[in-house]
C-alpha positions as CSV (number, residue, x, y, z in Angstrom):
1,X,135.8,108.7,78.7
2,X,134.4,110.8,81.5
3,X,130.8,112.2,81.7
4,X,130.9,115.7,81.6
5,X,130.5,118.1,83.9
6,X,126.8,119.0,84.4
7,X,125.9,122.8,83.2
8,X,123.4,123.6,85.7
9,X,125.1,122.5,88.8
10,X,128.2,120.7,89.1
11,X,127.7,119.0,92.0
12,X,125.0,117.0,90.9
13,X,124.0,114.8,88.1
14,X,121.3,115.3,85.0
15,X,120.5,115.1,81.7
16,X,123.3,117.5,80.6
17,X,126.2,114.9,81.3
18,X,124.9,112.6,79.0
19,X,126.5,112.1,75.7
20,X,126.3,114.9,73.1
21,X,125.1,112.7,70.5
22,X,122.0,111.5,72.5
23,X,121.1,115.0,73.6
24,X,121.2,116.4,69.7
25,X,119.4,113.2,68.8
26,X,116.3,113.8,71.0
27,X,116.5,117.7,69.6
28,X,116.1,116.4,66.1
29,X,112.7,114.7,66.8
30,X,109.4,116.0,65.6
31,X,106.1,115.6,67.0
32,X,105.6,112.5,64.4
33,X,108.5,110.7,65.7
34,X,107.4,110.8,69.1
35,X,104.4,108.8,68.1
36,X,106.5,106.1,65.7
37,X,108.6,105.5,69.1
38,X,106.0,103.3,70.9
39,X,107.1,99.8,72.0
40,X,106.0,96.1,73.2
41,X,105.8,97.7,76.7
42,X,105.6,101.4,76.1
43,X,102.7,103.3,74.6
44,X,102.8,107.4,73.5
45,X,99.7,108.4,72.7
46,X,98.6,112.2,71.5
47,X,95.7,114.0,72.8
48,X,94.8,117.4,70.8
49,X,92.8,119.0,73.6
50,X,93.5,120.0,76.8
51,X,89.8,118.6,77.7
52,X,90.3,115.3,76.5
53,X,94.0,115.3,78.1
54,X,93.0,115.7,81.4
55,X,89.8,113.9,81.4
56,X,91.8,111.0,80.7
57,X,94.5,111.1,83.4
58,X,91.4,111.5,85.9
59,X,89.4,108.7,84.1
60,X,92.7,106.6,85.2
61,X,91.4,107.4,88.8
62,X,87.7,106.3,87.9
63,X,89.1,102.7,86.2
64,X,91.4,101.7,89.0
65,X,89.0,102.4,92.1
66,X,86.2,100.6,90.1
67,X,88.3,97.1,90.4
68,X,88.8,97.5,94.2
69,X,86.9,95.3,96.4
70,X,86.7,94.1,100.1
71,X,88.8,91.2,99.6
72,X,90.9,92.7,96.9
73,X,91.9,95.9,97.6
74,X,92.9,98.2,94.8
75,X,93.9,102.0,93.6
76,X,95.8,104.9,92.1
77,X,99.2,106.7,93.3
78,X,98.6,110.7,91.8
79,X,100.6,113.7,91.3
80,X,100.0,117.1,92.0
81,X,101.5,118.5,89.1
82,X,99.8,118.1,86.8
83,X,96.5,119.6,89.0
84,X,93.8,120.4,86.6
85,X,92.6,116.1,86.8
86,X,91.7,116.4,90.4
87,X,88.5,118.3,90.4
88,X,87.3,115.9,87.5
89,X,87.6,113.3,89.1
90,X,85.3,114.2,92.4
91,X,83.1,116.0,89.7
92,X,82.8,112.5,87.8
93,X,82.4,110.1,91.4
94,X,79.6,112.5,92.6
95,X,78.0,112.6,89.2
96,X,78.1,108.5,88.8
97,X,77.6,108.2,92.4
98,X,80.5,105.9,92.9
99,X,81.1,104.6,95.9
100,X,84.4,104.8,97.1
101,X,84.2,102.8,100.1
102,X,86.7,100.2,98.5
103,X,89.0,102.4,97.0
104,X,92.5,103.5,98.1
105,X,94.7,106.1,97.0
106,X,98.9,106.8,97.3
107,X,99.9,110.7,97.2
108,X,103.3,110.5,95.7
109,X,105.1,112.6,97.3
110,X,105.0,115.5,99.9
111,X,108.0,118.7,100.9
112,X,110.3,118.3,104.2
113,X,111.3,121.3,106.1
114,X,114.0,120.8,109.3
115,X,113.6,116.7,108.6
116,X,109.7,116.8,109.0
117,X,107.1,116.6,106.0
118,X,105.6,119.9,106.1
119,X,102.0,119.9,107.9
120,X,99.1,120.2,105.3
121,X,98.2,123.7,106.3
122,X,101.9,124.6,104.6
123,X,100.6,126.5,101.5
124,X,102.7,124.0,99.1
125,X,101.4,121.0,100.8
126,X,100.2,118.6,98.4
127,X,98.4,116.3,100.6
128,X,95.9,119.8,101.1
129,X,96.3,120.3,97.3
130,X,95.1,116.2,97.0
131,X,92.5,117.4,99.4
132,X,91.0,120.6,98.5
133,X,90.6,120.2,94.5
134,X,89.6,116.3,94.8
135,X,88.8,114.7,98.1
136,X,86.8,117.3,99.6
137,X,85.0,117.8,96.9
138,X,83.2,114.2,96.8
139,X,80.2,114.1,98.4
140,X,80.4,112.4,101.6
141,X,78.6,109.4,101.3
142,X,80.6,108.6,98.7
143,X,84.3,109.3,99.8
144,X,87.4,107.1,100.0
145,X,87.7,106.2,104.2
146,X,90.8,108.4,106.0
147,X,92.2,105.3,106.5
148,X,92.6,104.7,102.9
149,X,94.6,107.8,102.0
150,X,98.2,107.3,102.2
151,X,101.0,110.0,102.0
152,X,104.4,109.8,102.7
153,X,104.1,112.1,105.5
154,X,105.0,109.7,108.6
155,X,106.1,106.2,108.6
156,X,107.3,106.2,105.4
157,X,108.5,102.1,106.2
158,X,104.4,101.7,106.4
159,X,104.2,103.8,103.4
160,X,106.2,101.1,101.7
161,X,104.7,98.2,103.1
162,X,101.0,99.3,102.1
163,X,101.8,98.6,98.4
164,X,102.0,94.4,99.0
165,X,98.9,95.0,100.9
166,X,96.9,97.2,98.2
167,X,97.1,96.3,94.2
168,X,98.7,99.9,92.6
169,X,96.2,99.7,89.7
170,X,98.3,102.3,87.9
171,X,100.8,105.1,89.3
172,X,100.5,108.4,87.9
173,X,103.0,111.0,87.0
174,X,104.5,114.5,85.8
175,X,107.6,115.0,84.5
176,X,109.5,117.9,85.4
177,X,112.6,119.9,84.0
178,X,115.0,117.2,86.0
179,X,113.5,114.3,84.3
180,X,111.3,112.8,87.2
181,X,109.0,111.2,88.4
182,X,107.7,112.2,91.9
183,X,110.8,113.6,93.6
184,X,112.9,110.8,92.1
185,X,116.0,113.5,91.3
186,X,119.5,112.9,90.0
187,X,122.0,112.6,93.0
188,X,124.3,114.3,94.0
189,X,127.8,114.1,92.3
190,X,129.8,113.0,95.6
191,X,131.6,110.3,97.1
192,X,130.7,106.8,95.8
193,X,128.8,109.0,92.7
194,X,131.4,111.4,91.9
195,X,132.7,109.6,88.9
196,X,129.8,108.0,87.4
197,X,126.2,108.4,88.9
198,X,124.3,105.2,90.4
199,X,123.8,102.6,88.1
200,X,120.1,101.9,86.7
201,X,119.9,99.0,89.5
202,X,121.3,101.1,92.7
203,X,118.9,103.7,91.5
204,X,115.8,101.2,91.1
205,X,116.5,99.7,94.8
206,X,115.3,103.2,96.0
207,X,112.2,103.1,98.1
208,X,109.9,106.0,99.6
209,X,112.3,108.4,101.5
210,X,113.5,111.9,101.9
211,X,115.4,113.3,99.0
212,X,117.7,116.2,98.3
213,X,116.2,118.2,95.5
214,X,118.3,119.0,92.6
215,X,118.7,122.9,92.2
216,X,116.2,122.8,89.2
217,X,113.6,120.9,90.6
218,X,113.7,124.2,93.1
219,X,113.7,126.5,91.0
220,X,110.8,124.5,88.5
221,X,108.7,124.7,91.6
222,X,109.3,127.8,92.7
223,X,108.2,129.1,88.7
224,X,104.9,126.4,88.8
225,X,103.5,127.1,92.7
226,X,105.7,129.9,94.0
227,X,105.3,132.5,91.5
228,X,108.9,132.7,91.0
229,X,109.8,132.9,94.9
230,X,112.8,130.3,95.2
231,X,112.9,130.9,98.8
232,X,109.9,129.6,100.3
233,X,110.4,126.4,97.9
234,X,112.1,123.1,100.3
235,X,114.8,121.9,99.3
236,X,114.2,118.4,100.6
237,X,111.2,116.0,99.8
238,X,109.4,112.7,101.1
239,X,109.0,110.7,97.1
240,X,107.8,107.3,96.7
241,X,110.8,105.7,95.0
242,X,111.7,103.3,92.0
243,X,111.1,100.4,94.4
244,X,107.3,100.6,94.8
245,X,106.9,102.4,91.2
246,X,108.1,98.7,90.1
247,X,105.0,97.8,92.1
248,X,102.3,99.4,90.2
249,X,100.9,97.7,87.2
250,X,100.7,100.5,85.0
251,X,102.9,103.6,85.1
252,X,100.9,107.0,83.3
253,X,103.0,109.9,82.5
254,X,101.2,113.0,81.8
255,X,102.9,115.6,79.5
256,X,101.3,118.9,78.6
257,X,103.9,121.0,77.6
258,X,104.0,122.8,81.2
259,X,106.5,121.3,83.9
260,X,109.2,120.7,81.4
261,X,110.1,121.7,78.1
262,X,109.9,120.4,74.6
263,X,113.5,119.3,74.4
264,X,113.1,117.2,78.1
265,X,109.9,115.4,76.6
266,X,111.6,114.3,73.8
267,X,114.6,113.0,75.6
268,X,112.8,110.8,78.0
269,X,110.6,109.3,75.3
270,X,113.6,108.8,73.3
271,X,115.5,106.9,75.8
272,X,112.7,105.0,77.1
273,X,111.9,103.4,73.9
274,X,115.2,103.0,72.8
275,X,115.6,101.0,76.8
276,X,119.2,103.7,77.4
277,X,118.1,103.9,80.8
278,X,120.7,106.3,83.2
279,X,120.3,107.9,86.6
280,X,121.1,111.0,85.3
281,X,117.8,111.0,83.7
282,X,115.3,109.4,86.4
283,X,112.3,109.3,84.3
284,X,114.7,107.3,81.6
285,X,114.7,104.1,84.4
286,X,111.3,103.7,82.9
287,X,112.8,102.0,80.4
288,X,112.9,98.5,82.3
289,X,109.1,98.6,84.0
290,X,107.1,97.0,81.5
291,X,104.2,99.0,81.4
292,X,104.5,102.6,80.4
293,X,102.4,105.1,78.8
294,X,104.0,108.6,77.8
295,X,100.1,110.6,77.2
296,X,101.4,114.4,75.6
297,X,99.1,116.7,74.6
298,X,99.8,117.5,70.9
299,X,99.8,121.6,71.2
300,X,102.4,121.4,74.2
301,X,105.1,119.3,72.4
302,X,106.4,122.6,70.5
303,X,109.7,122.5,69.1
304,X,113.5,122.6,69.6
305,X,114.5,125.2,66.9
306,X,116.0,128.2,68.4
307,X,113.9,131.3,68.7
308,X,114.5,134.3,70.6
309,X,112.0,136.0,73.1
């Protein structure tokens, strides 16, 4: 049978050419359920505050720069969205006076405009975000070396290379109303793809590059950091890819309840634990990496009843 057609956009692939059955499935599931779907190789875990929520995610940071060392180099690849972690953590390496010397660090991703990452005084940069709420903020005897900051904002082939060089201690994440991870988007539904979209292995040989951004990763961005303006939003991305996320030891997904909704959290979960892993759904390659933790916070969850606003 063919996949449908997608609702949002046709000419591209996501979560709404999927089978009906598995879309009213993850509908059905309660907060409870979410919980009782934990696996040998993927944990959820609940956290009922926003404070302990993000003091976790940046204690993440703190645990994986502790076990870097001269000879065996280690660190963290972070999002910027979710934000709110980033000032913790400098606020927790200045207070334990950890030295960072050691440490590395991967930004996951960062916006193209005209082929070229934007520069970091672009207002949506997130290599300035990564800077101004975290690095910045560490005192300066105690920051990571330049050298150690890597984002995929010029030879992204060196990008790639520095995670054999550098143990990825654990690689962070958001997931937005697309179902990804970084920028890793649904493709486009052309050419090769215009039948079926890539197969769980195409899609996992992707490494760092620049992406076209599915219409609702646009507009999701636009509502998050724009205000609502879609227009100064890029429409292309530099994202780490599938390939080096298979890399890291530990992936960390960080739901609150703000970048996507209470019907996309559920899906993802669903088909991570049950291992239906499709392109369609990015986040849902998860399924095969065998460490992942799915981290909500409890309030943000909400529900897929319909109410009208």
């Amino acid at each position: 049978m063919p996949r449908a057609i997608s609702k949002i956009s046709p000419d591209w692939w996501d979560y709404t050419t999927l089978d009906s059955k598995l879309l009213q499935d993850a509908a059905k599931l309660e907060a409870k359920d979410l919980l009782k779907l934990s696996r040998s190789g993927f944990k959820v875990v609940f956290h009922d505050t926003l404070e302990d929520f993000y003091l976790a995610e940046a204690l993440e940071y703190i645990e994986a720069w502790r076990q870097s060392t001269p000879d065996n180099p280690a660190g963290i690849c972070g999002p910027v969205g979710p934000t709110e972690q980033l000032p913790l953590v400098a606020r927790i390496v200045n207070s334990l006076k950890l030295n960072l010397c050691d440490a590395h660090f991967w930004g996951m991703d960062e916006w193209v405009e005209q082929g070229k990452p934007v520069p970091q005084d672009h207002p949506l940069s997130f290599a300035r975000a990564d800077r101004e709420l975290c690095f910045n903020r560490i005192d300066k005897s105690l920051r990571i070396p330049e050298k150690h900051l890597k984002f995929p904002s010029g030879d992204l082939a060196a990008y790639t290379k520095s995670y054999d060089q550098i143990r990825c201690v654990v690689m962070q994440g958001g997931q937005g109303e697309v179902k990804h991870w970084a920028f890793n988007d649904p493709v486009k539904r052309a050419d090769t793809y215009r039948n079926a979209p890539p197969t769980p292995a195409e899609y996992r040989k992707l490494k760092t590059r620049v992406v076209d951004l599915h219409p609702m990763t646009v507009i999701q961005n636009a509502r998050t950091s724009g205000g609502g303006n879609v227009s100064i939003v890029p429409t292309q991305a530099a994202s780490v890819g599938p390939f080096e996320t298979w890399k890291a030891e530990k992936v960390s997904i960080w739901h609150a309840g703000v970048h996507d909704n209470p019907f996309g959290m559920r899906l993802t979960t669903l088909m991570i634990s049950k291992k239906l892993p499709d392109s369609a759904v990015p986040m849902s390659l998860l399924a095969d990496h065998p460490n992942v933790q799915f981290n909500f916070y409890r309030p943000g969850i909400g529900t897929c009843e319909a109410a009208m606003h």
